[in-house]
N, C-alpha and C positions, 0 to 999 in steps of 0.2 A: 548416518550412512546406511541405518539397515532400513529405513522408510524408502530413502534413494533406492535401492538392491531391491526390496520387494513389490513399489511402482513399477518398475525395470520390466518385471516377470506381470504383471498384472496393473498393466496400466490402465484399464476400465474400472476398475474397481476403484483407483485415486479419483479418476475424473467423475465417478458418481457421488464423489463426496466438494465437488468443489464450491458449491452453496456453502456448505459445512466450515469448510476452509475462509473464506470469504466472511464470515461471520465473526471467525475467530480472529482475522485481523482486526476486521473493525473494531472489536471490542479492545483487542490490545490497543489499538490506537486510544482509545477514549481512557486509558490506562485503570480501567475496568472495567472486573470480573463479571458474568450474567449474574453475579448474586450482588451484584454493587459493592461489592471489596476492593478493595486498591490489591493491584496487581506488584508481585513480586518486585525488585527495585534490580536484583540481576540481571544483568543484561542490557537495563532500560536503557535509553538513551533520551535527555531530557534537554526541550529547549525550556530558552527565557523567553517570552515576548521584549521588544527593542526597547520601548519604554518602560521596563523592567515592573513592578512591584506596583502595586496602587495603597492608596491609603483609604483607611474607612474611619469613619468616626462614630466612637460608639458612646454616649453619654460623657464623662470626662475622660474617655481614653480612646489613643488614635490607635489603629491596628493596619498591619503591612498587611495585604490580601492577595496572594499569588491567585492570577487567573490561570487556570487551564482549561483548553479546549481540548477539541478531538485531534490530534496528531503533533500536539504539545510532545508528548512522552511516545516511545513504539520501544520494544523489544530487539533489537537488532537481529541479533540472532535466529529469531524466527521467522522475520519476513526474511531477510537473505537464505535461510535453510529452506521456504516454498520455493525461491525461486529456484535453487540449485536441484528442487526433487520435480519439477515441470521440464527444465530444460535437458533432468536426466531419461523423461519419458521421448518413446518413440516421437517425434516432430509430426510426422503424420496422424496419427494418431492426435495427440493433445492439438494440433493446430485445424482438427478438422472436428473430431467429438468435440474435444473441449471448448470449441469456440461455441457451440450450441447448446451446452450444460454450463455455465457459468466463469469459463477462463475470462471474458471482457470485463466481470465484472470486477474478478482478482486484479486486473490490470487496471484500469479504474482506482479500484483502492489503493494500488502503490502511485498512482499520477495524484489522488488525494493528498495522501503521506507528502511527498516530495513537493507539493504547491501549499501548504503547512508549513514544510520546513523552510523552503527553500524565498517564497514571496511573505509569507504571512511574519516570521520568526528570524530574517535572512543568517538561517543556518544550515547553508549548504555544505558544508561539511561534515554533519548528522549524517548525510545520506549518500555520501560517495561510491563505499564499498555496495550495496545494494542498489544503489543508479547503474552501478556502470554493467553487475549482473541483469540488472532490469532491460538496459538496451541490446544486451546479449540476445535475450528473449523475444524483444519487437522485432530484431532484424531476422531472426527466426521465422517469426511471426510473419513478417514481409513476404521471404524469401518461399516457405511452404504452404501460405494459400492467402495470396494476391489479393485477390477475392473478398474474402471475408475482412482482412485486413484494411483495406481500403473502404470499406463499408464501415469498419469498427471507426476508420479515422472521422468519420463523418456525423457519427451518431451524438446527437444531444445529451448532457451531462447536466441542463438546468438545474434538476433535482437536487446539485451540492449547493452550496452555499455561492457558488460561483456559475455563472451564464457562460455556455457555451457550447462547444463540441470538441470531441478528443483531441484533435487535435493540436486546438489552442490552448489545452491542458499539458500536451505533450511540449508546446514549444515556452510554456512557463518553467517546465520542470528540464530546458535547458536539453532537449531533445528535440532534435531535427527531424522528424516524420517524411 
């Protein structure tokens, strides 16, 4: 609440940090720390892959081998608390700077998360409570600058693991654009 409260009052100051921000999801995603530590288990929210567990075989003994990738594991709490401290900033504001200092790229990483959870792991119910905050913020997004918005829908995402453009990340992750 009091990050909410002092964005509110100084919401340039948030938006010079959202590189910052955006870093620090990914890493939550990848369920760690910039020092390669496993991140806290509070809060986490963890999926299974569908074909659950693998096996490895190690001289005379077989070993279960949990895979995880990047958006296996996310913190709940903290991607849902970015998004509830953007949509508590002026909309003018975050929808006009912050489109040009790194808010797409924030968004981006939540259509990451939810195309993880949601196609990769089908555990769409990991990401409800922060989906439904999330489309709070596009139709925001829509509605305060068209513009840029529709540019954002269009823009190439090759660089994941997945081909495409936002859009057809947005209609993976069960969001109408």
């Amino acid at each position: 609440q009091a990050i909410t409260d002092i964005s509110k009052q100084h919401p340039l100051i948030l938006l010079r940090h959202l590189n910052n921000i955006n870093k620090k999801l990914l890493e939550d995603g990848s369920g760690r720390g910039s020092d390669q530590q496993r991140l806290m288990k509070r809060g986490r929210i963890f999926g299974r892959h569908p074909s659950g567990d693998a096996v490895a075989k190690v001289g005379d003994h077989t070993l279960k081998v949990t895979i995880v990738l990047w958006g296996y594991s996310f913190n709940e709490p903290v991607w849902d608390s970015i998004i509830e401290v953007l949509i508590a900033l002026p909309l003018e504001v975050v929808f006009t700077c912050g489109v040009k200092i790194g808010l797409t790229k924030i968004l981006e990483t939540y259509l990451k998360l939810f195309g993880v959870q949601i196609v990769e792991l089908n555990s769409e119910s990991n990401i409800i409570r922060v989906r439904d905050k999330f489309l709070k913020l596009i139709e925001s997004f829509r509605i305060h600058n068209t513009k840029a918005f529709s540019d954002w829908l269009q823009q190439d995402v090759s660089n994941w693991a997945k081909v495409g453009k936002v859009h057809q990340l947005l209609s993976e992750a069960g969001i109408e654009a």
